[in-house]
C-alpha positions in Angstrom: -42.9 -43.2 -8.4 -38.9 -42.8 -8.7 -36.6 -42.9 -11.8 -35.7 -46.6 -10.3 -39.7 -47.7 -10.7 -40.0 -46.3 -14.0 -37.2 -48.0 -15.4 -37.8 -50.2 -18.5 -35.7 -53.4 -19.3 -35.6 -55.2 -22.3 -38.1 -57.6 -23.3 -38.1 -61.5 -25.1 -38.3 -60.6 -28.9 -38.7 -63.3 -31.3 -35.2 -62.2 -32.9 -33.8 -62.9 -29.6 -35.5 -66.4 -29.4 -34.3 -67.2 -32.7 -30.9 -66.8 -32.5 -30.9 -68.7 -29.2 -32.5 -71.9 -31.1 -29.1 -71.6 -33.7 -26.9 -72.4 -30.7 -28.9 -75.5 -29.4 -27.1 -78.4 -29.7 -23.8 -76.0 -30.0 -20.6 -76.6 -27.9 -20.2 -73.4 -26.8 -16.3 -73.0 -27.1 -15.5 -70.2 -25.1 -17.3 -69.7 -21.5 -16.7 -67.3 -18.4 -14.0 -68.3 -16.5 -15.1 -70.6 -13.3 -14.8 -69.3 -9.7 -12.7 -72.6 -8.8 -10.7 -75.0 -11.0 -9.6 -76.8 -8.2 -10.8 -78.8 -5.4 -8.5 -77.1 -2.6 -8.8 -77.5 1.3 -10.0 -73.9 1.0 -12.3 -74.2 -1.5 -14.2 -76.5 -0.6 -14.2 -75.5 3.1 -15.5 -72.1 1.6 -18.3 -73.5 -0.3 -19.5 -75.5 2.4 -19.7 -73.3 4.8 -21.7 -70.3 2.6 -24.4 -72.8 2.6 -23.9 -73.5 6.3 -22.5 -77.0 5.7 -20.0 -77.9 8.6 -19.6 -81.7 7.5 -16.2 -82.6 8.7 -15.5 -85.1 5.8 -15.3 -81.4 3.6 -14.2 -78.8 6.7 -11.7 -80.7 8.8 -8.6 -83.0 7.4 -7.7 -84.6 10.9 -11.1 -86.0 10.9 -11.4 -86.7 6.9 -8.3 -88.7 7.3 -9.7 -91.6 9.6 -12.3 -92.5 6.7 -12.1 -94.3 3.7 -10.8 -91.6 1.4 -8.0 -90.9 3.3 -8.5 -87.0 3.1 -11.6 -84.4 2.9 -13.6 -84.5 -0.4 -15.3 -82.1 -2.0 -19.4 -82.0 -1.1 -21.4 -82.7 -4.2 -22.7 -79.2 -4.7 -19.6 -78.0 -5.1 -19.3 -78.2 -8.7 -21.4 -75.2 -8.9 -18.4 -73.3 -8.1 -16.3 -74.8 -11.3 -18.9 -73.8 -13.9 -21.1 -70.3 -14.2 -23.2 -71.9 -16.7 -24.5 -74.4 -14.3 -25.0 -72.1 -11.9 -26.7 -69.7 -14.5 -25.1 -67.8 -16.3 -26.8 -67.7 -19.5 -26.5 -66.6 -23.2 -28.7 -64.7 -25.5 -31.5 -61.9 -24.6 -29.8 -60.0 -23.2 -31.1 -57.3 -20.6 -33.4 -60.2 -20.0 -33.6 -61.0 -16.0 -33.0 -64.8 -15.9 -33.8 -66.8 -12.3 -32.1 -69.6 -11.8 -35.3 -72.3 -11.4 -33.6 -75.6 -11.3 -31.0 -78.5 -11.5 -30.5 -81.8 -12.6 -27.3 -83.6 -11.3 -25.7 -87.1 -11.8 -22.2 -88.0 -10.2 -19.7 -90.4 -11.1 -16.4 -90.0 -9.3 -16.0 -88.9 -5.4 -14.2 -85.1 -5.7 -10.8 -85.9 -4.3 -8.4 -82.6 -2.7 -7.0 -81.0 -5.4 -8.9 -82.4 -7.8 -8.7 -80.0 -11.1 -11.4 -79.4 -13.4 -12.6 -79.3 -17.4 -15.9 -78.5 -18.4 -18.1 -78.4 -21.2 -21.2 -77.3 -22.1 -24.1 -76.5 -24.7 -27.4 -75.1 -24.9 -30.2 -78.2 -24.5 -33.5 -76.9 -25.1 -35.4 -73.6 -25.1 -39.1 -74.1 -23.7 -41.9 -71.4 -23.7 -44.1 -71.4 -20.7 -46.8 -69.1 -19.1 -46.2 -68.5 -15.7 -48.0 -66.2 -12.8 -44.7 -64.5 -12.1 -44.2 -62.6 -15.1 -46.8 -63.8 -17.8 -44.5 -65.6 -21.0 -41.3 -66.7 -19.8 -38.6 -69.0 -21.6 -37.1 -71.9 -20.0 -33.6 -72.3 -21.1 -32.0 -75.7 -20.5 -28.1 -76.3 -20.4 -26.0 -79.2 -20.1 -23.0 -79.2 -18.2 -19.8 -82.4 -18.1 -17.2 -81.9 -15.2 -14.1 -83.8 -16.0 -11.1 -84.6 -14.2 -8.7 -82.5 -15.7 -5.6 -84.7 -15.2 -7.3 -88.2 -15.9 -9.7 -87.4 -18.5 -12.7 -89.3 -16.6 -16.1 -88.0 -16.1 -16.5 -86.8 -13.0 -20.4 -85.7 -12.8 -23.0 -84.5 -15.1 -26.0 -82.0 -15.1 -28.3 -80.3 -16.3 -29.8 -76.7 -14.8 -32.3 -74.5 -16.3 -33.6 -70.4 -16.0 -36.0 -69.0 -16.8 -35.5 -65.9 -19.1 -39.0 -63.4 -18.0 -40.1 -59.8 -18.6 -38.9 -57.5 -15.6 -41.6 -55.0 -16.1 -44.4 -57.3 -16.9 -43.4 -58.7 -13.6 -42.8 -55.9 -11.6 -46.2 -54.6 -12.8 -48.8 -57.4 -13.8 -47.5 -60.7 -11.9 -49.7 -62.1 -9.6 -47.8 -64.8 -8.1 -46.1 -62.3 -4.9 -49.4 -60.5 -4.8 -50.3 -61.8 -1.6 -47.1 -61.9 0.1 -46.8 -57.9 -1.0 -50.0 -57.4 0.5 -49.1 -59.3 3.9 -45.4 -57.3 4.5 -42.9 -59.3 5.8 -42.8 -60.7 9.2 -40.5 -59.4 12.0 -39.4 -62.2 14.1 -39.8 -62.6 18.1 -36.9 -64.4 20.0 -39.0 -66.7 21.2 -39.9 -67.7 17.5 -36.8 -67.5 16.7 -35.7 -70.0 19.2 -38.5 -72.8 18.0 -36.2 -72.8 14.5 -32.7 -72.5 16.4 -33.8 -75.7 18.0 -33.2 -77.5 14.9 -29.5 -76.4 14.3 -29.0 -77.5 18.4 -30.3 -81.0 16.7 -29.0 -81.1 13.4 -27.2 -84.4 13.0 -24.4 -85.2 10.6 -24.2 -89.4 10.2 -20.2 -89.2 9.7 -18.6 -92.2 10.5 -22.1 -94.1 12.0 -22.4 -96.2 9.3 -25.9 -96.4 7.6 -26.8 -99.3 5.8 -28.5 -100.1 2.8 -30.9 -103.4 4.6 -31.3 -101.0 7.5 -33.2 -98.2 5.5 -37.0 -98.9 4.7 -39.1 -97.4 2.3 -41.3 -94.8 4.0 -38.2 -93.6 6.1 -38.5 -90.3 7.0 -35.0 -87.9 7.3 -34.7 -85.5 10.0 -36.5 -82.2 9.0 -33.7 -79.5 8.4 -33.9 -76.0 8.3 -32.5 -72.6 6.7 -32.6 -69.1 7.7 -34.1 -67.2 8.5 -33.0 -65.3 5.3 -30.5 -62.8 5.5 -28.8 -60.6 2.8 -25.4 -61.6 5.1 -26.8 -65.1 4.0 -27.0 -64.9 0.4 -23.4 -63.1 0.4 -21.7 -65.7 2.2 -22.8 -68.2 -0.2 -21.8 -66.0 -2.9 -18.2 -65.7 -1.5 -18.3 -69.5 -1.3 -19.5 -70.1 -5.2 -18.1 -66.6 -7.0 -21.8 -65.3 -8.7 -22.4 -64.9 -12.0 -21.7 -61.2 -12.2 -19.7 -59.9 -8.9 -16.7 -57.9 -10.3 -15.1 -54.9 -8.8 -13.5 -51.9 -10.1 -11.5 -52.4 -13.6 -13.1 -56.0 -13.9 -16.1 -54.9 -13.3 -15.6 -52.3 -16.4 -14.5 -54.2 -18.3 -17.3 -57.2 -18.2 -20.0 -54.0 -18.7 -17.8 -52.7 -21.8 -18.3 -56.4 -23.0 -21.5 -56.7 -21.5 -23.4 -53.4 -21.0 -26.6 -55.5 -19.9 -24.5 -56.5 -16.9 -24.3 -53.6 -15.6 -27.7 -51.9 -15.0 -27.1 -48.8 -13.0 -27.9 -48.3 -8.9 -29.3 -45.5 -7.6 -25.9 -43.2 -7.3 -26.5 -43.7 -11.3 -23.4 -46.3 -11.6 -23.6 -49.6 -13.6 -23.6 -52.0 -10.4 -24.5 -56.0 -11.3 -27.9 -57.5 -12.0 -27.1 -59.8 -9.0 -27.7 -57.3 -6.5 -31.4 -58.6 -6.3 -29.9 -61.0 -3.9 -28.8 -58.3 -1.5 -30.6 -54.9 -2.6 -34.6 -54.5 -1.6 -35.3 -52.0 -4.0 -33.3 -53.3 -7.3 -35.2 -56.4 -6.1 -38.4 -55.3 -6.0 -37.9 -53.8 -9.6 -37.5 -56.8 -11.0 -41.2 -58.1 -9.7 -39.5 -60.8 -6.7 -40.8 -60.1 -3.3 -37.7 -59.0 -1.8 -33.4 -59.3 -2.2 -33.9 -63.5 -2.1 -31.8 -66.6 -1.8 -29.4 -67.8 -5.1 -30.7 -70.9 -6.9 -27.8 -73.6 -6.5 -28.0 -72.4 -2.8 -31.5 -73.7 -2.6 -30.2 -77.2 -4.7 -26.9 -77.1 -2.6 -29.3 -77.3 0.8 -31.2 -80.3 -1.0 -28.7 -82.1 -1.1 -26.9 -80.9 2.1 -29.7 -82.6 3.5 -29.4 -86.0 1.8 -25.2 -86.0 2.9 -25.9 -85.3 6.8 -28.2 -88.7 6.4 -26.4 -91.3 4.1 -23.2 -90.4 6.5 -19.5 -90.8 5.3 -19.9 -94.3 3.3 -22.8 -93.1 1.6 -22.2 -92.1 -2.0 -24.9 -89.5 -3.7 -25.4 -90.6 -7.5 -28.2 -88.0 -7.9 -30.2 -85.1 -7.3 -33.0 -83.0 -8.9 -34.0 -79.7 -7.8 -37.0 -77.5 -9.0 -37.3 -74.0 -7.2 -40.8 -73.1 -6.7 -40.6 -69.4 -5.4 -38.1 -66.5 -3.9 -36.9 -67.0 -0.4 -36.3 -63.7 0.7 -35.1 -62.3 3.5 -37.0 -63.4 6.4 -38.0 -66.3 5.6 -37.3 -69.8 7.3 -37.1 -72.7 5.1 -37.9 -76.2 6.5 -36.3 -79.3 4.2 -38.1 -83.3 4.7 -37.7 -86.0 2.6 -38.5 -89.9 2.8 -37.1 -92.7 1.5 -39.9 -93.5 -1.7 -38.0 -96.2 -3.2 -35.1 -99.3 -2.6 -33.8 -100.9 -5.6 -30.9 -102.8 -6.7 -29.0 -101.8 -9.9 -26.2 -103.1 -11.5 -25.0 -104.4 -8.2 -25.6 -101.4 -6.4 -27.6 -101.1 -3.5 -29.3 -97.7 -3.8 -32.6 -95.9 -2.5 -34.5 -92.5 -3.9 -35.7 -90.1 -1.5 -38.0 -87.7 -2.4 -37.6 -83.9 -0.6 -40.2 -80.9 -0.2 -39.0 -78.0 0.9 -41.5 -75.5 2.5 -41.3 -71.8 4.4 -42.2 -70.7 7.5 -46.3 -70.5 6.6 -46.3 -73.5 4.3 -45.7 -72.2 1.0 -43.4 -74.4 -1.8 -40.2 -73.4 -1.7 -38.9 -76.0 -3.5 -38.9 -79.4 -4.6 -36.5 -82.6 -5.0 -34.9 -86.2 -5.3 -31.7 -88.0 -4.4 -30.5 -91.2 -5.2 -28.3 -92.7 -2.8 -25.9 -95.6 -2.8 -25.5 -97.4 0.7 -23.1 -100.2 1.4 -24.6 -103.6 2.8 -23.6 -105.7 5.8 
């Protein structure tokens, strides 16, 4: 055993717990600074594509400005990129690894070009749970507004939730990667390879085929989508899409780990390096009780949805979406996304349906779970 398996972290203390129950309900006044304020061509071209997203109503203006809005707008899930504490980044115990687990949006206004951004935020809830992955583990909730800066109006709202566990009880007692770490990963054949690829040569994006609302049936199934197989490359280009939490360099880097010294837990040249690096470092990974470096949350939300934008097409308008994460992706693995329509309603004039979406790997394990509630226009 090495220095780097011997390491201990800090653990959930009931100090720690009670100083995060003062700030529920608290507007938390000052929060990191977001990775985008702005909706820009670049932007949003930059978040779609880190989670492989090559809609043209958000990647190509020439095409964008032959539908209704006149110009690209911003994909859903790219809000993620205008708040950290959405996307995680989370208050209190610190030293504490915290996994983004899952997300719970609702949007009100289409994300124009340009559009600027105000945010605010507060702690929810703080729930206790026992889980296989690390034993006692502390779910804690946030809620997020996005405003239009300029205008005032409410532009979406969510709510997204980690949970805060024990690295070394983890790492050393949880059972819930016990038999994946027994089974090693799996080294692909190009012929299995190919089987998956088959699905990107089909993958359709609706665009300007107009779906309508007395066309859909309940019990409709959407094309089954897939991701991956994982890749550190992967996780890195949705990183470079959506900022992290954590991912400084050189003097910024200082000085969040002068402010922070929990941010900074040190790599194995003995430098303070970011906690993120389980996304892209085996052995930090590993450490920390996952089965391997592993996919970012949102990511796993933002492919949800993904999914639900290629189908409504470009006159569909997504009004919500839930997302649980059920387990690491890590590299290697291929996800496969399906959904069905479950329900058609009618609401305050709006003609809507709710699709339901399991998202499972390559052998059949629960990657993740999730909803969507689309608006379609009628005939």
């Amino acid at each position: 055993m090495n220095d780097m398996t011997q390491r201990k972290f800090p653990k959930i203390t009931e100090e720690g717990l009670d100083d995060l129950r003062k700030r529920i309900g608290v507007k938390i006044e000052k929060t990191v600074e977001p990775w985008c304020y702005e909706a820009t061509r670049d932007n949003i071209r930059h978040y779609a594509h880190g989670i492989g997203d090559d809609n043209p109503l958000w990647c190509d203006p020439d095409y964008a400005r032959q539908t209704k809005y006149g110009d690209i707008i911003g994909l859903p899930s790219f809000l993620f990129a205008t708040n950290r504490i959405i996307s995680g980044y989370v208050g209190g115990l610190p030293g504490v690894h915290a996994m983004w687990s899952g997300s719970d949006w609702n949007w009100h206004k289409t994300i124009t070009r340009n559009m600027e951004f105000r945010t605010e935020a507060v702690l929810k809830d703080l729930v206790e749970h026992e889980t296989r992955f690390a034993g006692r583990a502390v779910q804690q909730i946030y809620h997020v507004d996005f405003y239009d800066a300029k205008t005032g109006d409410l532009v979406a709202d969510a709510d997204s939730w980690c949970f805060r566990t024990d690295r070394d009880q983890a790492r050393e007692n949880g059972t819930k990667y016990t038999d994946a770490k027994a089974k090693g990963r799996r080294t692909w054949t190009d012929d299995e390879l190919n089987e998956y690829y088959k699905y990107y040569e089909r993958e359709e994006i609706r665009g300007a085929d107009t779906r309508y609302w007395g066309d859909v049936n309940e019990g409709d199934k959407l094309p089954t989508m897939v991701k991956g197989p994982m890749t550190a490359t992967g996780f890195i280009a949705y990183a470079q899409g959506w900022g992290g939490l954590y991912i400084r360099a050189n003097k910024l880097a200082w000085q969040l780990q002068q402010k922070h010294p929990s941010a900074g837990p040190k790599n194995r040249f003995g430098i303070p390096d970011c906690p993120e690096r389980v996304h892209w470092e085996e052995e930090f990974a590993l450490e920390v009780g996952a089965p391997g470096a592993y996919d970012y949350g949102p990511e796993r939300a933002s492919w949800l949805t993904q999914h639900v934008t290629n189908w409504m097409g470009d006159d569909g308008v997504l009004r919500g979406a839930k997302c649980q994460v059920r387990r690491h992706n890590p590299e290697g693995d291929v996800i496969l996304i399906n959904g069905s329509v479950s329900r058609k309603f009618e609401e305050n004039g709006r003609a809507l349906l709710e699709i339901e979406q399991r998202a499972e790997q390559q052998d059949g394990e629960l990657s993740a779970i999730g909803s969507a509630v689309v608006e379609l226009p009628r005939r």
